[in-house]
N, C-alpha and C positions, 0 to 999 in steps of 0.2 A: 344868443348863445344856443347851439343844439347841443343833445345829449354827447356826442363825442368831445366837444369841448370842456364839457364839465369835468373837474377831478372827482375823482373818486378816494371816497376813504379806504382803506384797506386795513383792516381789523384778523390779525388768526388767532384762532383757537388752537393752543398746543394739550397734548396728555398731560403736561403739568399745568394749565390754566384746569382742563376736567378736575385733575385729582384735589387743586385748593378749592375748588364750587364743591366737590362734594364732602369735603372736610368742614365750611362752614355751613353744611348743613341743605345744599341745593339738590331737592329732589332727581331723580334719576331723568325724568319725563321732561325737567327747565332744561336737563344741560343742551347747550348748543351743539351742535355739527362739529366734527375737527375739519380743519382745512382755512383755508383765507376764502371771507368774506367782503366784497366790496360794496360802500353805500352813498349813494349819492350826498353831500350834504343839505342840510334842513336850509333854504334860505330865508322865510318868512317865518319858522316856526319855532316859537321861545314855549319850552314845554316844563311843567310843574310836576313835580314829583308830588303823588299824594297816595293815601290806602284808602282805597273804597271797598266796602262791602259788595261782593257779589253771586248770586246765587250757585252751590257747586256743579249745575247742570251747565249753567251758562259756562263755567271756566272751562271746563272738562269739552262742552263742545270747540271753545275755539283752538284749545290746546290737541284737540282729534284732528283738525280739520285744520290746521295751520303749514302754510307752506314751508317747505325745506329753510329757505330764504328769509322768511319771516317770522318772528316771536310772536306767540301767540299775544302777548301784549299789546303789539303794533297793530294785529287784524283787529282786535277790541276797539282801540282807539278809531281805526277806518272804520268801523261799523256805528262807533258812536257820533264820526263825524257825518255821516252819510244821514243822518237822524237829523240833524242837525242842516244843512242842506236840502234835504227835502221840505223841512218847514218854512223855511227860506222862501222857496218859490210861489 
């Protein structure tokens, strides 16, 4: 299957999805982009919700340095994963 075969999820963000993030309390810096978002789905990847501690240099840079497209949470994770892959080899 190549990439044009694949579906695509399609997730948008309206001014009312903004205005309830920041009613319960979601920093100005988390909210996401308005407009439609498309994402491939995960087919191998069963993911765990957990709270890790982590240093606020380290948050603050992924959250600087995070693409349009991507949550700074998801660059986390590829960075953690990439850690993890190289020890690998």
């Amino acid at each position: 299957m190549n990439k044009t075969d694949e579906k695509l999820i399609e997730v948008e963000v309206t001014a009312g999805d903004i205005e309830i993030m920041r009613a319960q309390g979601v920093e100005e810096s988390d909210l996401p982009a308005l407009g439609i978002k498309r994402y491939r789905p995960a087919r191998h990847i069963i993911r765990d919700k957990v709270a890790i501690l982590l240093d606020a240099d380290i948050v603050e840079h992924f959250k600087t340095n995070s693409d349009s497209d991507e949550f700074y949470q998801a660059q986390i994770n590829k960075a953690l994963r990439q850690v993890i892959e190289s020890r690998r080899a």
